[in-house]
MIDOSE-1310 file (N, C-alpha, C; in nm, 2 decimals, decimal comma, always signed):
residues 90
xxxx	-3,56/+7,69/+7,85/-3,64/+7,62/+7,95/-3,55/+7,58/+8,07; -3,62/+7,62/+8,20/-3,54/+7,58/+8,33/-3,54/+7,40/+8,34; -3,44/+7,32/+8,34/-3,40/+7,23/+8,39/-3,48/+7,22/+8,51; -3,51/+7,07/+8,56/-3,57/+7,01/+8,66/-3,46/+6,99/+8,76
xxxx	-3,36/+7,00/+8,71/-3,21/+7,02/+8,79/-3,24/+7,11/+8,88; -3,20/+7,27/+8,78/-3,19/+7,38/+8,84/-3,30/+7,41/+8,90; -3,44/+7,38/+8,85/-3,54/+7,45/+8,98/-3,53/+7,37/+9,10; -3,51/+7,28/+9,14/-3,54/+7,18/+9,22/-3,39/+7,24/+9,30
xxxx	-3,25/+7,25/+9,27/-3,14/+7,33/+9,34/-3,16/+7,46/+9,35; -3,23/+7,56/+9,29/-3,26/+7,66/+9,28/-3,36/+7,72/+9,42; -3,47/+7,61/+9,45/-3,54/+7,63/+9,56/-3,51/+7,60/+9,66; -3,42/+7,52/+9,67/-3,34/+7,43/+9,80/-3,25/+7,57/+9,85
xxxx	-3,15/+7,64/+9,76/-3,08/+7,73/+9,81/-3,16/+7,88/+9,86; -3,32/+7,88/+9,81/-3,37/+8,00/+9,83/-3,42/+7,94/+9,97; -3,49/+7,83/+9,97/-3,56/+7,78/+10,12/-3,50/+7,77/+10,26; -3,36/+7,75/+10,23/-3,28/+7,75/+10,35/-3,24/+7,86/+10,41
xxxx	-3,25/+7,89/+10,53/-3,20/+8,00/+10,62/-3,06/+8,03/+10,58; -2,97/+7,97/+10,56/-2,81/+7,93/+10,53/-2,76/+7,87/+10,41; -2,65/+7,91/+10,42/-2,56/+7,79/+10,29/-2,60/+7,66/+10,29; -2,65/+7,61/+10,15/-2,63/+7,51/+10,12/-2,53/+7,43/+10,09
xxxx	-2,49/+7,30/+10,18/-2,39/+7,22/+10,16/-2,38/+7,15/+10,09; -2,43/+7,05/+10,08/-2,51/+6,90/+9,98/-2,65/+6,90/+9,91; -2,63/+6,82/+9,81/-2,75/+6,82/+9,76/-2,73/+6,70/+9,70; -2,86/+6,52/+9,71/-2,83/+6,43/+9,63/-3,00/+6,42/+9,61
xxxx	-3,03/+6,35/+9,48/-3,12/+6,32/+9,40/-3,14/+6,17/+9,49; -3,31/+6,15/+9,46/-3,35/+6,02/+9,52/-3,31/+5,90/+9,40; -3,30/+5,78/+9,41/-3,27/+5,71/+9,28/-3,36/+5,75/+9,15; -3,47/+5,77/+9,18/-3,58/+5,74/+9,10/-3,60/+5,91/+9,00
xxxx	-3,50/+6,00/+9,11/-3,50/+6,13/+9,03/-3,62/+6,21/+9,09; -3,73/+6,18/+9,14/-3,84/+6,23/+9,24/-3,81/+6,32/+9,32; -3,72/+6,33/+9,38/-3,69/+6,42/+9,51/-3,55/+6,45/+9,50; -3,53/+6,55/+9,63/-3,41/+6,61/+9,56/-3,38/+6,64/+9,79
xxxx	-3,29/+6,59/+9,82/-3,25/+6,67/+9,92/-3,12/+6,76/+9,93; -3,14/+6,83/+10,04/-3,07/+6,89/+10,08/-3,04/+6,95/+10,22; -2,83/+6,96/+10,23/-2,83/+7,00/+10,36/-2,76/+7,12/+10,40; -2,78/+7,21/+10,50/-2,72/+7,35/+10,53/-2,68/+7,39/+10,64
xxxx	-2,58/+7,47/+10,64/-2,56/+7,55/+10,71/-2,67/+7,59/+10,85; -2,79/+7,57/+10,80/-2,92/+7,64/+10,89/-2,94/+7,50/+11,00; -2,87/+7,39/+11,00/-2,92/+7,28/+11,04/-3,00/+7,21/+11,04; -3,04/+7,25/+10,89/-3,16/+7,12/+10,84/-3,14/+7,09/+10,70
xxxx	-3,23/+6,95/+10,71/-3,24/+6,87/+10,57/-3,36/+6,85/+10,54; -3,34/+6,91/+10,40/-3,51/+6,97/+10,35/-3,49/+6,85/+10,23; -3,67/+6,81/+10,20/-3,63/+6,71/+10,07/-3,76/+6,81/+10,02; -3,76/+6,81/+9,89/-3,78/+6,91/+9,77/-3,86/+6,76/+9,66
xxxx	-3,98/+6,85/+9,59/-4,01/+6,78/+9,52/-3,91/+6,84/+9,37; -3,85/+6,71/+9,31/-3,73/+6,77/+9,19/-3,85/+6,83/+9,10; -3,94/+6,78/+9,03/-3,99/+6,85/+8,93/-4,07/+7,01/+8,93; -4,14/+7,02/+9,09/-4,20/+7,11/+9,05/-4,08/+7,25/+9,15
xxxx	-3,98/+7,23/+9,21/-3,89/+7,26/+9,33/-4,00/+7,32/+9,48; -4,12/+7,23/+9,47/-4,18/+7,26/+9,60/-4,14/+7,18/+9,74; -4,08/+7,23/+9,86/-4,05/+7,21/+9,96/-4,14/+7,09/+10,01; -4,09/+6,95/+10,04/-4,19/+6,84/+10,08/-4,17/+6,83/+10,27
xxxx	-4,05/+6,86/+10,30/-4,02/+6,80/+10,45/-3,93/+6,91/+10,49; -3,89/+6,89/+10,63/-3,81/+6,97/+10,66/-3,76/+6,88/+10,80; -3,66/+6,86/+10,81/-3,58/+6,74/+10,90/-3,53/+6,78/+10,94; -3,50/+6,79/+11,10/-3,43/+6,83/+11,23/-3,40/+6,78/+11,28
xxxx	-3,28/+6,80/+11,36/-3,23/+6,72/+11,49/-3,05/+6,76/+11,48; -3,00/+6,74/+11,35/-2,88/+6,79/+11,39/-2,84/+6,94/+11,45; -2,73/+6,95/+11,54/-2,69/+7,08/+11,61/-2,57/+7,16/+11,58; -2,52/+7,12/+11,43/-2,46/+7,16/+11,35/-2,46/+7,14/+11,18
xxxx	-2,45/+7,24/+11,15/-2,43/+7,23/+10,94/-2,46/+7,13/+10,96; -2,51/+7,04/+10,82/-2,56/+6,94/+10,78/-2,46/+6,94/+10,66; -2,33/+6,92/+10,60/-2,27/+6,88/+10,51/-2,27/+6,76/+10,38; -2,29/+6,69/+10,43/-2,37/+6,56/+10,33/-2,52/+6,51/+10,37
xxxx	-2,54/+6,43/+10,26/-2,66/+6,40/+10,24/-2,69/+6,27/+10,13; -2,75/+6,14/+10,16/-2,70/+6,10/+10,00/-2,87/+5,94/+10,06; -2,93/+5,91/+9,98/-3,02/+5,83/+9,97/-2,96/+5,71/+9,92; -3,06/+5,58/+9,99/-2,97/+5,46/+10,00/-3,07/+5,41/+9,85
xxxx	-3,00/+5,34/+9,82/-2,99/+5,31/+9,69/-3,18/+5,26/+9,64; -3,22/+5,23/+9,73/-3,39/+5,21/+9,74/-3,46/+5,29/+9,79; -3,39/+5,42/+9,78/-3,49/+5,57/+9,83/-3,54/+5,58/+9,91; -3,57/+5,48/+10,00/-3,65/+5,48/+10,13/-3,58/+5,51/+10,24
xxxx	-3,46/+5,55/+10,28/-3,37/+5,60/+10,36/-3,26/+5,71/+10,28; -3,25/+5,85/+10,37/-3,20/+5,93/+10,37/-3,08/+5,94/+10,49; -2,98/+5,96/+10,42/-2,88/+5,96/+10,59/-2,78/+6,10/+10,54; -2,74/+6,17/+10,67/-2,73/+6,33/+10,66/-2,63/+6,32/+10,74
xxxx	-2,54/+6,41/+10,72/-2,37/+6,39/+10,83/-2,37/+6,55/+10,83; -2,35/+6,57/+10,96/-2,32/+6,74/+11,00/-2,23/+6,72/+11,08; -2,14/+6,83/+11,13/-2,00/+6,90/+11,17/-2,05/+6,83/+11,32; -2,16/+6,84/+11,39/-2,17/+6,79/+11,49/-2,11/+6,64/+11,54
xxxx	-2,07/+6,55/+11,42/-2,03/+6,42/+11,43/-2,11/+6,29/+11,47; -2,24/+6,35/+11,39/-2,35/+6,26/+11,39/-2,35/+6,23/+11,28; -2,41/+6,10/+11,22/-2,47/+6,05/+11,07/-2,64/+6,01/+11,16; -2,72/+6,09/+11,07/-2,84/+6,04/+11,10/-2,91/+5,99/+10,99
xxxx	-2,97/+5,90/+11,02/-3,08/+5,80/+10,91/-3,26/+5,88/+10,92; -3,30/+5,90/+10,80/-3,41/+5,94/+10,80/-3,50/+5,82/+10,71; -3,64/+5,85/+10,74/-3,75/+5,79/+10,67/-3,75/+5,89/+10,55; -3,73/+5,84/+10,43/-3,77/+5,92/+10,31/-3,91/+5,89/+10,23
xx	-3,99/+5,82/+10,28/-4,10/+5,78/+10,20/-4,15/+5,87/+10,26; -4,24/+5,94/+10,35/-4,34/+5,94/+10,43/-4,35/+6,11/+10,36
């Protein structure tokens, strides 16, 4: 039986145009993001690995990724030398 891990990483690296860099779990285990190569950060629902968002704005790789400890903020660091903060609830 496939792990809620691996589908949830499994769809993140088929969904992206590019290499996947990062990938961090929401506290609660619910969501799953990730960042790439393609210059985006996709958040993924963990259990079923269906695609929920798709986040733009950086203009390079998206290398990290990591949810603030009350899941309601996502913040993403790309080569461009931006940290940007996202809305994770919505």
């Amino acid at each position: 039986m496939e792990s809620r891990a691996n589908r949830a990483t499994n769809a993140a690296n088929v969904g992206h145009s590019g290499g996947v860099e990062a990938f961090a779990f929401s506290p609660d285990g619910r969501t799953l993001a990730s960042g790439s190569r393609d210059i985006t950060v996709k958040i993924w629902d963990a259990n079923t690995g269906l695609e929920l968002r798709t986040l733009s704005g950086h203009s390079s790789w998206v290398y990290s990724v990591a949810f603030s400890p009350d899941g309601r903020t996502l913040a993403s660091g790309s080569r461009d030398g931006q940290v940007r903060l996202w809305d994770a609830t919505r």
